[in-house]
C-alpha positions as CSV (number, residue, x, y, z in Angstrom):
1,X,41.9,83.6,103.9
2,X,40.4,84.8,100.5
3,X,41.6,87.9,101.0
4,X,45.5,86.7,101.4
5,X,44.6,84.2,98.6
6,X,43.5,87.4,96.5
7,X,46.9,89.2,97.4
8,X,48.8,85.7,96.9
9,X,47.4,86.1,93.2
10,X,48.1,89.5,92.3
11,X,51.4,89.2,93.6
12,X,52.3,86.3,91.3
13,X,50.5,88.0,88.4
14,X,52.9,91.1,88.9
15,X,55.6,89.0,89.1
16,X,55.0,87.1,85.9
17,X,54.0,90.6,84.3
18,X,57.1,91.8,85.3
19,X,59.3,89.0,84.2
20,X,57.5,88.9,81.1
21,X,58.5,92.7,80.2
22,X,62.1,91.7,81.3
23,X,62.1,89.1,79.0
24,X,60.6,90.6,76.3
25,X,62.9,93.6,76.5
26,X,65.9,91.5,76.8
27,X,64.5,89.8,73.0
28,X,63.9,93.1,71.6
29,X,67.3,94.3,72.6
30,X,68.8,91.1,70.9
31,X,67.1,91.3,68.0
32,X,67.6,95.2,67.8
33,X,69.9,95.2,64.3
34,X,73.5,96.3,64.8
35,X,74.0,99.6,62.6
36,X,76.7,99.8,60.7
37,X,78.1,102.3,58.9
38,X,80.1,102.9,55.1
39,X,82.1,105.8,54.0
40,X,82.5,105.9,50.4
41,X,80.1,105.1,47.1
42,X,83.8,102.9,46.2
43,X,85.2,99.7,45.8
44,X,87.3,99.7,48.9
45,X,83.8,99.6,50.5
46,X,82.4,96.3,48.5
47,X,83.0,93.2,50.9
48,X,80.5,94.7,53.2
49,X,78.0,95.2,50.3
50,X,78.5,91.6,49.4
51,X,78.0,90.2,52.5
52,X,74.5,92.1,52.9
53,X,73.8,91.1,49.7
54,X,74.4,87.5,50.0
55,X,72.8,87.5,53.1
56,X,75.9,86.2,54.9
57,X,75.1,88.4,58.2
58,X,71.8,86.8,58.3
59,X,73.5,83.1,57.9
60,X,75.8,83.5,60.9
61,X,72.5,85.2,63.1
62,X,73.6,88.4,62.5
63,X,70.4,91.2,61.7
64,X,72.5,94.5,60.1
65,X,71.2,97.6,59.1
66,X,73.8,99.3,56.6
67,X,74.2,103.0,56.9
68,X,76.2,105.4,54.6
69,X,77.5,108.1,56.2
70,X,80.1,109.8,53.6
71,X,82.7,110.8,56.0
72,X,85.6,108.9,58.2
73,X,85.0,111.7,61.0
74,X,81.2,111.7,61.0
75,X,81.0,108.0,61.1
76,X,83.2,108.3,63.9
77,X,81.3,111.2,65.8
78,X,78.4,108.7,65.1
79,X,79.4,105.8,66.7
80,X,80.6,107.6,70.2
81,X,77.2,108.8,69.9
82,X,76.3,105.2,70.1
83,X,74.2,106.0,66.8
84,X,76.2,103.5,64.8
85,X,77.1,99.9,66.1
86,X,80.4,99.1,63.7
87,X,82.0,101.5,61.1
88,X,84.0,100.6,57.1
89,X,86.0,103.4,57.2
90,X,89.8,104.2,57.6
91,X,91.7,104.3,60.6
92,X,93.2,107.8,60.9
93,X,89.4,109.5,62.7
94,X,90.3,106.1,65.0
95,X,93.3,107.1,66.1
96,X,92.5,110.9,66.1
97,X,89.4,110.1,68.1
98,X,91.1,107.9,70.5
99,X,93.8,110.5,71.7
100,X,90.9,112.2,72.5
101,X,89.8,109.5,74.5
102,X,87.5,107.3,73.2
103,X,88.2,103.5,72.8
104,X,87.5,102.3,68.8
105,X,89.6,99.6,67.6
106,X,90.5,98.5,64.1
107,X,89.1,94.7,63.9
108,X,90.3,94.3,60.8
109,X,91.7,95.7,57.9
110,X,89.9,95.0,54.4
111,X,92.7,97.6,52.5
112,X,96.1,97.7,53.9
113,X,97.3,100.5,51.4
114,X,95.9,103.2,49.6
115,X,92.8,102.6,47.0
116,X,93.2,105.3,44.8
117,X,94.1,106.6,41.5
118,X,95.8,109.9,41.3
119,X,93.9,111.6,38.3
120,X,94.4,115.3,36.9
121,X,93.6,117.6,34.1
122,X,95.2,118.0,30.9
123,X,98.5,120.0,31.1
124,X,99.6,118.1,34.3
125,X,102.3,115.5,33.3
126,X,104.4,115.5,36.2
127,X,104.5,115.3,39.5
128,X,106.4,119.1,39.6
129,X,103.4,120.6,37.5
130,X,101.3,120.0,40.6
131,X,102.8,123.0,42.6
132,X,100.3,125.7,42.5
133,X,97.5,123.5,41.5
134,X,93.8,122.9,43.2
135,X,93.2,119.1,44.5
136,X,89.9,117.8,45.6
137,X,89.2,115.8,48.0
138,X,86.0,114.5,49.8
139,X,86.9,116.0,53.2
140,X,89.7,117.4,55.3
141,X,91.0,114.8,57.6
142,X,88.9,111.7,55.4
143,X,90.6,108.9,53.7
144,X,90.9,110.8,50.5
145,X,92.6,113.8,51.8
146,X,95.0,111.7,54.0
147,X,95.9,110.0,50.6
148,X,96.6,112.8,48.6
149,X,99.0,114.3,52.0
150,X,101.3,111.2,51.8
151,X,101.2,111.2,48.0
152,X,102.6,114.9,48.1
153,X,105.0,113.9,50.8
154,X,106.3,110.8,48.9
155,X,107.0,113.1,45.9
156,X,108.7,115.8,47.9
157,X,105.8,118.4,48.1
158,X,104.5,120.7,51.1
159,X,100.6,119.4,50.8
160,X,100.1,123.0,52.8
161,X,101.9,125.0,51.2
162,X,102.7,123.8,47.7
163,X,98.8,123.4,46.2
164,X,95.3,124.4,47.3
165,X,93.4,121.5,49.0
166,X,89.3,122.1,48.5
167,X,86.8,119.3,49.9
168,X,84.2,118.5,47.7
169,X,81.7,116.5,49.6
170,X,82.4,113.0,47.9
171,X,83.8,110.7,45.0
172,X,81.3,111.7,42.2
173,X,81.8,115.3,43.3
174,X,85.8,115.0,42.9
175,X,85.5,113.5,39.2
176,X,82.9,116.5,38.7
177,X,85.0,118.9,39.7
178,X,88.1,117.6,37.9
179,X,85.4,117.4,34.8
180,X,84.7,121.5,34.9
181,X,88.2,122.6,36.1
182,X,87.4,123.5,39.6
183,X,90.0,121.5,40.6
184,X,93.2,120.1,38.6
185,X,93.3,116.8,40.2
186,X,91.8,114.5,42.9
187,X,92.2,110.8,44.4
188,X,89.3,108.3,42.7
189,X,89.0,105.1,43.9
190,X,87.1,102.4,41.2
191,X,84.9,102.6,39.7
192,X,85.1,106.7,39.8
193,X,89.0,106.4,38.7
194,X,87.3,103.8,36.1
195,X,85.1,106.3,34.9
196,X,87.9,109.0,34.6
197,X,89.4,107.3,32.6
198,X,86.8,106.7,29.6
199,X,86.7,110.6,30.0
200,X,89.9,111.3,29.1
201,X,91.1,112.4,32.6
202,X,94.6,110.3,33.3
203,X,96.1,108.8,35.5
204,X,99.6,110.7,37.4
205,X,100.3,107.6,39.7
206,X,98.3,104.6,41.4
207,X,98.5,105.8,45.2
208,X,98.3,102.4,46.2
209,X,101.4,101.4,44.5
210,X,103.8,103.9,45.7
211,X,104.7,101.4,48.3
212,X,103.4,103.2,51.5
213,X,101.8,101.3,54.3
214,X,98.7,103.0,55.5
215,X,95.1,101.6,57.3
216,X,92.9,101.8,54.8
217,X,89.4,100.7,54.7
218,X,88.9,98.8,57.9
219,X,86.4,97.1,60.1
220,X,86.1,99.6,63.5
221,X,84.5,98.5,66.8
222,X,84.2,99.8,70.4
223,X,87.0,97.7,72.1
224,X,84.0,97.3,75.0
225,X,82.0,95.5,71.8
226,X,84.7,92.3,71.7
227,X,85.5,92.4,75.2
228,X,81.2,92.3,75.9
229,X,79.6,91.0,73.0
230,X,82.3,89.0,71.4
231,X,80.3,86.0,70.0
232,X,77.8,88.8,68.0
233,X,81.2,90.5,67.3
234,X,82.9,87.3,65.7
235,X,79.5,86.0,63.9
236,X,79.4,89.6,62.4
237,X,83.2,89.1,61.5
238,X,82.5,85.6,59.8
239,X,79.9,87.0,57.6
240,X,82.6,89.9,56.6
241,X,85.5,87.1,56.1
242,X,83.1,85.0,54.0
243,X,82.1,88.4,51.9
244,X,85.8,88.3,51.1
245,X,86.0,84.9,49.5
246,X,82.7,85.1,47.7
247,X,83.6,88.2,46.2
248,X,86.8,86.6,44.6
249,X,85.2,83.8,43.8
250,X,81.5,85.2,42.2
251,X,82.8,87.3,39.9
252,X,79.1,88.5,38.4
253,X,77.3,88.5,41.4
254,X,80.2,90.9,42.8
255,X,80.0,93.2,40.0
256,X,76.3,93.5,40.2
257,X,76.6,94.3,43.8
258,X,79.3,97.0,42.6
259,X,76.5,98.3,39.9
260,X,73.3,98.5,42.5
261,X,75.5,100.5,45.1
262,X,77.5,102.9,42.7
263,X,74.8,102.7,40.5
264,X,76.5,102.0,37.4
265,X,75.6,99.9,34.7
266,X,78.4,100.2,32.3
267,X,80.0,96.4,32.2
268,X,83.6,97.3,31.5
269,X,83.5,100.0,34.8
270,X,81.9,97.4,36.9
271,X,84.7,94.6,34.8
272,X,88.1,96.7,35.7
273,X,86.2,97.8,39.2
274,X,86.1,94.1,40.3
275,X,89.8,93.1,38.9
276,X,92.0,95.5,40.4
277,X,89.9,95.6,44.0
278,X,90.7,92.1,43.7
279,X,94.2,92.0,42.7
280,X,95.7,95.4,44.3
281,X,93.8,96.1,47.1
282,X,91.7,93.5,49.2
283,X,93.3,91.8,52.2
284,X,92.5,88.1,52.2
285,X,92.8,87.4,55.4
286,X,92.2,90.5,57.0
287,X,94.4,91.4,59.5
288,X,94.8,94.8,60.5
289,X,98.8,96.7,59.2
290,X,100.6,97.6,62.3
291,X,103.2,99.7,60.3
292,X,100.3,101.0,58.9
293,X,98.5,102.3,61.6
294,X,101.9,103.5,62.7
295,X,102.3,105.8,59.7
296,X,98.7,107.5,60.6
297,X,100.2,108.5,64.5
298,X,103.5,109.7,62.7
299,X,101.4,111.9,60.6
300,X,99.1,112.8,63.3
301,X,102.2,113.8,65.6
302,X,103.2,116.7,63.6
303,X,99.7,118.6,64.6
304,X,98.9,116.7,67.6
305,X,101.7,116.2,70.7
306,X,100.0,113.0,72.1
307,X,100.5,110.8,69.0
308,X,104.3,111.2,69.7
309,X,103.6,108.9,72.9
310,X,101.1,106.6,70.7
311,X,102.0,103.0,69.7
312,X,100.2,101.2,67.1
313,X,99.0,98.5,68.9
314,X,96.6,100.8,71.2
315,X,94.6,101.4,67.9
316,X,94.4,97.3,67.1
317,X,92.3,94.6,67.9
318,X,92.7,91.7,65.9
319,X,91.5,88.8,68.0
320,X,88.3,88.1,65.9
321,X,90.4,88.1,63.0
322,X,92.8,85.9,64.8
323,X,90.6,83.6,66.2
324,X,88.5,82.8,62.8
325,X,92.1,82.0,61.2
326,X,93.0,79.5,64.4
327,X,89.6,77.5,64.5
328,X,90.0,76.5,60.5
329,X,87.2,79.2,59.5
330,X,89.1,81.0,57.0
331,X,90.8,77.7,55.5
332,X,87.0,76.3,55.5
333,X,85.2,79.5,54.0
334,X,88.1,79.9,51.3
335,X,87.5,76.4,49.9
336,X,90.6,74.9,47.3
337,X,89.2,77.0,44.7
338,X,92.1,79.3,43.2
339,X,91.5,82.6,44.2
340,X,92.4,85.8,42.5
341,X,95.7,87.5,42.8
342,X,97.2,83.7,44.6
């Protein structure tokens, strides 16, 4: 009888040892922070900075580890490596990955256009003097280089066969090179294009304003994410949506968060870098652009033959989005302050 009371013991301790493991597995898998991934040392990468900032992930139950990776493709190869959780980056490595089968979604799209400001050397006044000329870019296939292919194509230029396209690594490294001549002109986003500018190096056109719809900057899940884990999905999204409205709305506390990241310190760079983010660029309620993402599988097509059979809305997700707009969120985070560019 002591004996089978002796087993009756052990038994229940190896049970409670082995739901407590379970247990304590399942709460270190919770509290395991979601990773998630920038591209750019840029503006068009800010809302996320402010909401890390501000804590706003935190607020909503959210733990989030920012990572910079400086590349649309790598963040990509990341994240079907499972090494990154959510990606800021640009949509064309999403659709490019996904005819290769994987299964990223845009969530939402934070720039529905272009972010960047054509700049060249001296000697460059038109859009003909390009022909023949060196561009930088941060990489081949990145946002950047995608940018400067529809700008060429908008102006009537082969971007393969009509100038030399060199990637340089990053932004700083494109103003660099456009500094010492190595290359003749480059897309700069703010507050790189900012910068540029005090150095003398002008402006040819505002890529953003050329009027071409494009999936820029953009929040990027695993579609298994919202269909799985939508509540951590839509509290992540809420702190995001929020980052939006206190960025228009906390003008200093913005442009310090521009300074820490792009580590600037110059007030008028981190002045112009806030205002025209604001007032050319950021979605404010941030649905992603079909015609957009439509535009990056046109592009795509001409290189690879199963974008021609691609429709925009396998790229898309915009539930979360949807969802915070239906249940008053948005309304309620934006307040009845005035908010910039209304």
């Amino acid at each position: 009888m002591k004996r089978a009371s002796r087993k009756f013991a052990s038994a229940i301790f190896l049970l409670l040892w082995i739901v407590g493991a379970t247990a304590g597995n399942a709460v270190g898998q919770s509290e395991r922070p979601l990773r998630v991934a920038w591209s750019s040392i840029s503006s068009s990468q800010v809302i996320l900075w402010v909401a890390h900032e501000a804590g706003l992930f935190k607020k909503y139950g959210v733990a989030a580890e920012l990572v910079y990776i400086p590349s649309g493709p790598l963040i990509i190869q990341a994240m079907l490596a499972r090494e990154i959780d959510i990606a800021q980056t640009a949509a064309p490595a999403v659709v490019a990955a996904n005819l290769s089968g994987a299964n990223l979604v845009v969530a939402a799209g934070i720039n529905n256009t272009f972010v960047y400001s054509f700049r060249v050397r001296s000697g460059i006044k038109t859009v003909g003097d390009l022909k023949g000329k060196k561009i930088g870019v941060t990489r081949i296939g990145a946002d950047s280089h995608t940018a400067v292919v529809f700008a060429l194509k908008k102006w009537g230029l082969d971007p393969d066969r009509d100038v030399t396209v060199l990637q340089l690594g990053g932004q700083p490294e494109i103003l660099a090179a456009l500094q010492t001549g190595i290359v003749d002109a480059g897309p700069l986003s703010y507050p790189q294009a900012g910068r540029a500018r005090q150095l003398g190096i002008s402006e040819l056109a505002d890529i953003g304003g050329l009027g071409i719809p494009y999936q820029g900057t953009a929040i990027v899940m695993r579609r298994e994410q919202i269909e799985t884990s939508r509540e951590l999905m839509l509290r992540f999204m809420k702190g995001m949506v929020e980052g939006i409205y206190l960025y228009l709305n906390r003008e200093e506390f913005a442009m310090s968060v521009i300074g820490k990241y792009s580590r600037i310190k110059d007030r008028e760079l981190l002045a112009e870098t806030y205002r025209i983010n604001g007032q050319r660029y950021l979605e404010k309620i941030p649905y992603p652009t079909i015609a957009g993402v439509q535009n990056i599988i046109e592009q795509l097509a001409l290189k690879n033959p199963k974008a021609k059979q691609a429709r925009p809305e396998q790229f898309i997700d915009s539930s979360l989005v949807a969802e915070l707009e239906q249940s008053g969120f948005i309304r309620q985070v934006s307040g009845a302050r005035e908010v910039m560019g209304r």
